[in-house]
C-alpha positions in Angstrom: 102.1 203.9 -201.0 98.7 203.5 -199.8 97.0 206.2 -197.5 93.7 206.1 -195.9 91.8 209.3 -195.7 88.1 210.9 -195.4 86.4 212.5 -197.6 82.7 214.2 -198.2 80.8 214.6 -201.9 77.0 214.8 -202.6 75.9 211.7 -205.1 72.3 211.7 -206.4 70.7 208.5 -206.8 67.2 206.8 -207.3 66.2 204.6 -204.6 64.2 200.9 -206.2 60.9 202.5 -205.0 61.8 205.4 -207.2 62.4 203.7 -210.4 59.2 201.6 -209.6 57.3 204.3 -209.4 58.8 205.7 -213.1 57.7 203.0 -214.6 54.4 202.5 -213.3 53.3 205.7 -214.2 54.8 205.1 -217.8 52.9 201.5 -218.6 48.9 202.2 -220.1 46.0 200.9 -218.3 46.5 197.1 -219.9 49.6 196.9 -218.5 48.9 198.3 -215.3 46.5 195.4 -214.8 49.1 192.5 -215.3 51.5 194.6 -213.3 49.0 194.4 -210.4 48.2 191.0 -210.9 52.2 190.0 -211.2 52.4 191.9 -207.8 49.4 190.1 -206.1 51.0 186.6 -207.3 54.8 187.7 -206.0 53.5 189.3 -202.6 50.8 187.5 -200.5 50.4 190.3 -198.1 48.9 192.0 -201.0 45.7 191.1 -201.8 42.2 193.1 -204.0 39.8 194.6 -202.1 38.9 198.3 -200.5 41.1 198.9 -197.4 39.0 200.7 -194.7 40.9 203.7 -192.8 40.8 201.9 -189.4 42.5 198.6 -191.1 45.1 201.4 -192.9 46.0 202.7 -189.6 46.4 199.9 -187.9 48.8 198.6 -190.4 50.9 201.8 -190.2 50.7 201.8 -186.4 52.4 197.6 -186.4 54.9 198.5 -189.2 56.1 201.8 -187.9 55.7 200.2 -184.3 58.1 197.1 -184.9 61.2 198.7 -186.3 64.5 197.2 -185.1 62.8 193.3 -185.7 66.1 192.4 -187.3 68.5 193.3 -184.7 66.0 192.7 -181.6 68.0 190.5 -179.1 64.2 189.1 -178.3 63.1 186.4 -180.2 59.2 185.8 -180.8 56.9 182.5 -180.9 55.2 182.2 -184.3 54.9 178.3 -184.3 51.6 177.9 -184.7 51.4 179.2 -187.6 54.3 177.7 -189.6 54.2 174.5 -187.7 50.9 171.8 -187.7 52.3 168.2 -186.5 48.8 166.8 -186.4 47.9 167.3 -190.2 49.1 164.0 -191.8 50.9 164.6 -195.3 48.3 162.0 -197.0 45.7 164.5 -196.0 46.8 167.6 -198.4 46.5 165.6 -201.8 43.5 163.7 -202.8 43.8 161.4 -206.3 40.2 161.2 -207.2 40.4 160.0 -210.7 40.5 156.5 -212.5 42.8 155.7 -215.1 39.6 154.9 -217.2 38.1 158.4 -217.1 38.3 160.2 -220.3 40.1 163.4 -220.2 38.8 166.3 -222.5 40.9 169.0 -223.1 39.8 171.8 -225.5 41.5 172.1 -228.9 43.6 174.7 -230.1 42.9 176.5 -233.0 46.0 176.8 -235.5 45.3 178.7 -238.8 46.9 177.5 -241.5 49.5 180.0 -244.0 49.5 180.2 -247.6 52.9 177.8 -247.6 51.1 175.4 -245.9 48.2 175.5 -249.1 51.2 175.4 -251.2 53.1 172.1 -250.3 49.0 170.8 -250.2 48.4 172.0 -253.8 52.5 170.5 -254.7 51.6 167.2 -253.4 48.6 166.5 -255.3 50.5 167.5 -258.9 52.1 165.0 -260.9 55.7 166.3 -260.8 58.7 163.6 -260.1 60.7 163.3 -256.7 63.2 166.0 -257.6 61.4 168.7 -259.2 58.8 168.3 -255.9 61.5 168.9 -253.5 63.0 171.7 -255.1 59.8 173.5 -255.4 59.6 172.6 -251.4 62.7 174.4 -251.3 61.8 177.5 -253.2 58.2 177.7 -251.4 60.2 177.5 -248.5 61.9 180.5 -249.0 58.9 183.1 -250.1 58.8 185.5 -247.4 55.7 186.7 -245.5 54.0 188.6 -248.6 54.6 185.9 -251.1 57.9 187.1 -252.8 60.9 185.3 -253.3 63.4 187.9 -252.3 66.2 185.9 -252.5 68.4 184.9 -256.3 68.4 182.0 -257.5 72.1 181.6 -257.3 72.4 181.4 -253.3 69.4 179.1 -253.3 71.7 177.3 -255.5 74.2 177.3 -252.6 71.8 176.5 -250.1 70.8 173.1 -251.7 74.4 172.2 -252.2 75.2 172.7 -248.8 72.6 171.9 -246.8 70.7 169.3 -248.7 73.4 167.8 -250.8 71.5 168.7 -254.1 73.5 169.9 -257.1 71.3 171.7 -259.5 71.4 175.0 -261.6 69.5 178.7 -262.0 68.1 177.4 -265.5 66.8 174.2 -263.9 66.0 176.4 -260.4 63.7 178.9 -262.8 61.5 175.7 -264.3 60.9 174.6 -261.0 59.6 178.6 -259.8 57.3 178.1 -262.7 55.5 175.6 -261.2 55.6 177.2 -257.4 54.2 180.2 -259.6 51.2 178.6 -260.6 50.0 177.6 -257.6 47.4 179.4 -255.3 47.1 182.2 -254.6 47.9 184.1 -257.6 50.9 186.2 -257.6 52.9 184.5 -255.1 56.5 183.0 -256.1 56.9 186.8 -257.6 60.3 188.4 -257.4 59.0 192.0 -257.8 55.7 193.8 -258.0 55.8 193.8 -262.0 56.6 190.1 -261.9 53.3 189.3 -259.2 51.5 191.3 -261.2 51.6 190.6 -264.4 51.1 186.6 -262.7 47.5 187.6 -261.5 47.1 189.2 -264.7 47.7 186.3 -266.9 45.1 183.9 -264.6 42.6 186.5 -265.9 40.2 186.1 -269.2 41.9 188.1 -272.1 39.0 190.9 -272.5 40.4 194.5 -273.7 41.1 196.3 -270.5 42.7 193.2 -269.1 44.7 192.8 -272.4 45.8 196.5 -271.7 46.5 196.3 -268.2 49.3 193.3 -269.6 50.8 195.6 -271.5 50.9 198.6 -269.0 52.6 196.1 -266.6 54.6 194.9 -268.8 56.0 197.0 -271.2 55.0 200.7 -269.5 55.6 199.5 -265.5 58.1 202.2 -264.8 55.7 205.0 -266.7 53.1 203.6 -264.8 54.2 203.9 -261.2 55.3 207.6 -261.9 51.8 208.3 -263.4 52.8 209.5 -267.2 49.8 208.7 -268.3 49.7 210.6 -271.6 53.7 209.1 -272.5 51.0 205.9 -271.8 48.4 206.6 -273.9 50.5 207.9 -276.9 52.6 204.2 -276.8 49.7 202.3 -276.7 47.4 204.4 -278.9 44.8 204.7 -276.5 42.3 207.1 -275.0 41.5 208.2 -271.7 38.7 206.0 -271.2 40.8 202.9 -272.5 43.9 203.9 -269.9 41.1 204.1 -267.2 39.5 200.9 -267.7 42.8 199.5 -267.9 43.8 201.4 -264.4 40.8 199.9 -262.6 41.9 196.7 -263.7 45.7 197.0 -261.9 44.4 198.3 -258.9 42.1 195.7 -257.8 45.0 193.2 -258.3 47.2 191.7 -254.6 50.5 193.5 -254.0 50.8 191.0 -251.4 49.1 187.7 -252.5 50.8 186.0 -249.2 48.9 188.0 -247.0 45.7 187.1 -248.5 43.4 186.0 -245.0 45.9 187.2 -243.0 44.3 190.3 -241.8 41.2 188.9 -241.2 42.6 186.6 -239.3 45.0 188.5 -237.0 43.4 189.9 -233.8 42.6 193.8 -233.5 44.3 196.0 -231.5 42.0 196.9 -228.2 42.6 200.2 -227.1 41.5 200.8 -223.4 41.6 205.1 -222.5 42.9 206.0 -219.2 40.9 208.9 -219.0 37.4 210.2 -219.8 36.2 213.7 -221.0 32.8 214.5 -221.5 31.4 217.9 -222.5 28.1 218.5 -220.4 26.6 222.0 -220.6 30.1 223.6 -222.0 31.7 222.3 -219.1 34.2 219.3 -219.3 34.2 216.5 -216.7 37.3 214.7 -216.5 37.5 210.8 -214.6 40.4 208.5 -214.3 39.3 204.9 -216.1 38.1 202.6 -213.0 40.9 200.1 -213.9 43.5 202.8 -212.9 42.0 202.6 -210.0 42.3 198.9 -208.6 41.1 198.3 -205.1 44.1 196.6 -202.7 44.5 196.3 -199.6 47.2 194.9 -197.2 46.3 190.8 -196.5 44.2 190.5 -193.4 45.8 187.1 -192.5 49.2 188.9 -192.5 47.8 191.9 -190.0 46.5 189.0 -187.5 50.9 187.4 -187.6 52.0 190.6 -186.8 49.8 191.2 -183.8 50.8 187.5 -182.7 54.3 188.5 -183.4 53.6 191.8 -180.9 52.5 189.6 -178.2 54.3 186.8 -178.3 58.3 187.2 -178.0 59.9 183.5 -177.4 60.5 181.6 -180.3 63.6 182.1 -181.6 63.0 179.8 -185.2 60.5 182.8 -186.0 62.6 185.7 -186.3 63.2 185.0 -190.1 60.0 184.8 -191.0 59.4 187.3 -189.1 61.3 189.5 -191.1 59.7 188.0 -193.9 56.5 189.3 -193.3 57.4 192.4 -192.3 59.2 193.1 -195.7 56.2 191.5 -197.6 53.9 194.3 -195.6 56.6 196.9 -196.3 56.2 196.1 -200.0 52.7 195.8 -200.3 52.2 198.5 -198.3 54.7 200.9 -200.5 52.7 199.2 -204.0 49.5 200.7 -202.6 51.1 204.1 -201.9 52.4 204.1 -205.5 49.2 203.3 -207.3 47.8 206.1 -205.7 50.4 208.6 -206.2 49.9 207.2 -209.8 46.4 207.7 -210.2 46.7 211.6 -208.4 49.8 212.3 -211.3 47.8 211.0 -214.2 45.0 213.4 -213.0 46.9 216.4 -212.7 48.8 216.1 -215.5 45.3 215.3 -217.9 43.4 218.5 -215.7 46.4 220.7 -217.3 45.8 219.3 -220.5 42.4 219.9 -220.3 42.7 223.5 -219.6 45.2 223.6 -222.4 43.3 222.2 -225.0 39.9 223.4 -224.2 38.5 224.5 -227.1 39.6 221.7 -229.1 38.2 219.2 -226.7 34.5 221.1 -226.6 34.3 221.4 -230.6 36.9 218.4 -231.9 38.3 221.1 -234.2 41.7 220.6 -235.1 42.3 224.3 -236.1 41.3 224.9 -232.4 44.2 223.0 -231.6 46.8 225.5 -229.2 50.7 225.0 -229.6 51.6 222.6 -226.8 55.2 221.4 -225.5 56.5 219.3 -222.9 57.2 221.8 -220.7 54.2 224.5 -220.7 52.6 221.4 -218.9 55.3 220.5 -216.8 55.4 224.4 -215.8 51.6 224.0 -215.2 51.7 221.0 -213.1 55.0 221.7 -211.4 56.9 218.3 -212.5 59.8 217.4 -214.4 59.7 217.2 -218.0 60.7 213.8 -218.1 57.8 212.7 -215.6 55.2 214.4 -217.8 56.5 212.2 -220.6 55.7 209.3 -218.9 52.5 210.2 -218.6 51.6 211.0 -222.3 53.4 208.1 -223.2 50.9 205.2 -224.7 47.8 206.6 -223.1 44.5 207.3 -224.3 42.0 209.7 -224.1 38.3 208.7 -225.1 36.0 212.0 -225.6 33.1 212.7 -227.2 34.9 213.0 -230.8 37.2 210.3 -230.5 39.3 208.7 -228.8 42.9 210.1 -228.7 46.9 209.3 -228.2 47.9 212.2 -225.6 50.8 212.8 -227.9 48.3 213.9 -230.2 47.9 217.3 -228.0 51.6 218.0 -228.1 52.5 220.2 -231.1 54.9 223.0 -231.5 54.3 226.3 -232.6 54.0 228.3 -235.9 53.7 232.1 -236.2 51.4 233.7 -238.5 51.6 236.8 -240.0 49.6 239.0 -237.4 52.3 237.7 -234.9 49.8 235.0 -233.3 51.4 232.2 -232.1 49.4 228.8 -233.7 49.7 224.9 -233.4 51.5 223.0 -236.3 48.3 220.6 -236.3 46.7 223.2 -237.2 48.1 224.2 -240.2 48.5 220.4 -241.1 44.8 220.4 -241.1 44.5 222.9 -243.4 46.8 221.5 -245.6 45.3 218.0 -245.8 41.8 219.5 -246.1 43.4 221.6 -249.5 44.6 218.1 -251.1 41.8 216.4 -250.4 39.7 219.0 -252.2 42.6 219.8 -254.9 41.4 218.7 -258.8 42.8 215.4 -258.8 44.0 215.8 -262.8 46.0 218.8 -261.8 46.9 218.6 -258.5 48.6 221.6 -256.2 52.6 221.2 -256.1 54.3 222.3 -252.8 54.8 225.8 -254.1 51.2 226.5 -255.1 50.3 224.8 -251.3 52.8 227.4 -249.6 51.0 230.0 -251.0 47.5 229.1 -250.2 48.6 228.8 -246.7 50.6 232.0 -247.1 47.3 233.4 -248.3 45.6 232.5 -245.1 48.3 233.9 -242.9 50.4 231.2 -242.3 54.0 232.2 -242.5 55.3 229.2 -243.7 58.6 228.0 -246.2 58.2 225.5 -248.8 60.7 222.7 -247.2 58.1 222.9 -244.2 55.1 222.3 -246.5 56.9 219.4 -248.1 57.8 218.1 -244.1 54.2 218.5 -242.8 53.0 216.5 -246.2 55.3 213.6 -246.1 54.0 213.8 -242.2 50.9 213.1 -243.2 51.7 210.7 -245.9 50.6 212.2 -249.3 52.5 211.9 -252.1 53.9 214.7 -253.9 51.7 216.1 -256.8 52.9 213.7 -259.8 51.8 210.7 -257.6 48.1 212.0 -256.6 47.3 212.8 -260.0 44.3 210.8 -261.3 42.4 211.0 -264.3 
């Protein structure tokens, strides 16, 4: 049976200028730009440029003025300026060029990747029709650092099903030889042993090069977990020998299919939205100038609604009308938000500021203070989540670097005097004591808790071995040189 009935409950929920605003204030300065220039390109009654107070207050007065446009039962004469009978169409396109003229376009450069040197190299050796397209297939299958990852069986599959070629793994295997011994060295490997060893073989046979074959070879898995004395008792070598032989490994590619690639890939540009500058112990914060884009509402746009205020006959104008009165709206709102942008970002970074003062006058880690979340949040009077936004991919440049905000945010350790410390800190402190351990017998996470323990840092062993893997050191075996 169905009833009708009334009923009352509060529901929460985020008006579209709301979640707008969220994620403005989450993108960095680079984005910012393209968001502003997407908004300029969607909205022509937005447009760059400083608005003065007398155009801002105008605006507000012809918006706020000419509500009820929609469901006005007077209709309004904008036909001049959406209607122009005398301007022939042949007149808005002009064809100004001859079929004759030469058209110059500039050329894209393409760089080239080490498959592409490979099917070069393949096509100029004398191998039969066969054995060249299976090395085509195998080269096609190397992955980005130059391994083949995958077994020779489902390649096996692959060329029976998808190329109609019947073949083997014994007859597969002559064919990697030959991939294997083209350019660059090492590629074609199916493991770090196998590359290599490879690169190893290309090289002259002098002693430590001859020893650096067998360490790879025979020794690999000694090797890697840095047993050198198990080494140099196998091989009946000395120190000097296993050293020579060492240097030798090291300078060999892991990743022979990346060889150019990094030189050729673009760098990361890193643009801070804020500026600290210590002058006289005092810090002076600023807001990066492209934060801080200058819009304004479109002149051309002002002028229609004026028109639309005086003039109130035509009735084909009321939908555009409304259309420019929602463009306006929208610009208007865009401004609003960019601003209320710029004024978070500033409060939020003047709370960090005051946080992290020492630290950002001397660039000491140790003077780094525990920071969460919510201390700044309780500074700044915000939510937690909108202070997130805000330390989320920005920069800060200062005059010891420049920083991820994240960076300030650590939690807290207490020492033994009850003092309340950051995490970074002890992190430093910990870095700075493997760096200047004795690299032949290097400290183990028990002797490192109790050199911190011995500074006051009330600390448990798991938490050294966390805050090391943090900062990506090995454990002691692995940093041990000789």
């Amino acid at each position: 049976m169905l009833k009708q009935y009334l009923s009352q409950k509060l529901q929460q929920k985020l008006s579209p200028q709301q979640i707008q605003m969220m994620k403005l204030l989450q993108v960095p300065t680079l984005e910012l730009e393209q968001r502003i220039k997407e908004e300029i390109e969607e909205n022509p009654a937005l447009e760059e440029g400083e608005e003065s107070e007398e155009e801002d207050m105008a605006i507000n007065e012809q918006t706020d003025g000419d509500e009820g446009t929609e469901t006005s039962n007077e209709e309004f004469d904008l036909s001049d300026y959406f209607q122009d009978d005398d301007t022939p169409d042949y007149r808005l396109s002009a064809n100004n060029h001859s079929a004759d003229d030469e058209t110059r376009e500039t050329p894209l450069a393409v760089g080239s990747t080490f498959q592409d040197a490979m099917h070069t190299q393949l096509s100029l050796r004398q191998v039969d029709e066969r054995t060249e397209q299976l090395a085509e297939h195998l080269i096609g299958n190397l992955d980005e650092d130059g391994y083949l990852r995958r077994e020779l069986s489902q390649i096996e599959n692959d060329l029976a099903f998808t190329a109609n070629i019947f073949t083997d793994q014994e007859e597969l295997a002559k064919v990697l030889k030959h991939v294997q011994s083209l350019d660059p060295p090492g590629v074609g490997a199916r493991d770090l042993r196998e590359c290599l060893l490879l690169q190893l073989e290309r090289m002259p046979n002098a002693v430590d090069v001859l020893t650096a074959k067998a360490i790879v070879d025979k020794h690999f898995e000694a090797f890697t977990k840095k047993h050198y004395e198990r080494i140099m008792d196998r091989l009946e070598i000395d120190e000097e020998a296993l050293k020579d032989a060492i240097e030798v490994i090291v300078r060999l590619n892991p990743k022979p299919g990346n060889t150019g690639r990094d030189s050729a890939r673009s760098a990361q540009v890193i643009v801070p939205d804020f500026i600290v500058n210590a002058v006289d112990g005092q810090l002076e914060l600023s807001l990066n100038g492209r934060n801080a884009p200058e819009l304004r509402v479109s002149r051309q746009y002002r002028d229609m609604i004026k028109e639309y205020q005086r003039n109130k006959k035509d009735k084909d104008a009321k939908d555009a009308l409304v259309f420019i009165k929602q463009k306006l709206d929208s610009a208007k709102w865009f401004i609003d938000a960019i601003k209320q942008r710029q004024n978070t970002l500033l409060i939020t970074m003047e709370a960090i500021l005051d946080h992290q003062r020492e630290f950002f006058l001397t660039g000491d880690d140790t003077k780094m203070k525990p920071m969460i979340l919510k201390d700044i949040a309780e500074m700044v009077g915000m939510d937690i989540s909108t202070v997130s936004r805000v330390a989320n991919s920005k920069y800060v440049q200062t005059d010891h670097g420049t920083y991820l905000l994240k960076f300030f945010f650590s939690e807290s350790l207490t020492t033994d005097s009850g003092e309340e410390v950051s995490t970074r800190e002890v992190k430093k402190i910990l870095e700075e004591a493997i760096q200047a351990e004795d690299k032949q017998t290097p400290l183990t996470d028990d002797e490192l808790t109790k050199l911190l323990r011995g500074k006051g840092y009330n600390i448990a062993r798991r938490t050294v071995a966390k805050y090391r893997e943090q900062l990506h050191m090995p454990v002691a075996r692995l940093r041990k040189e000789l």
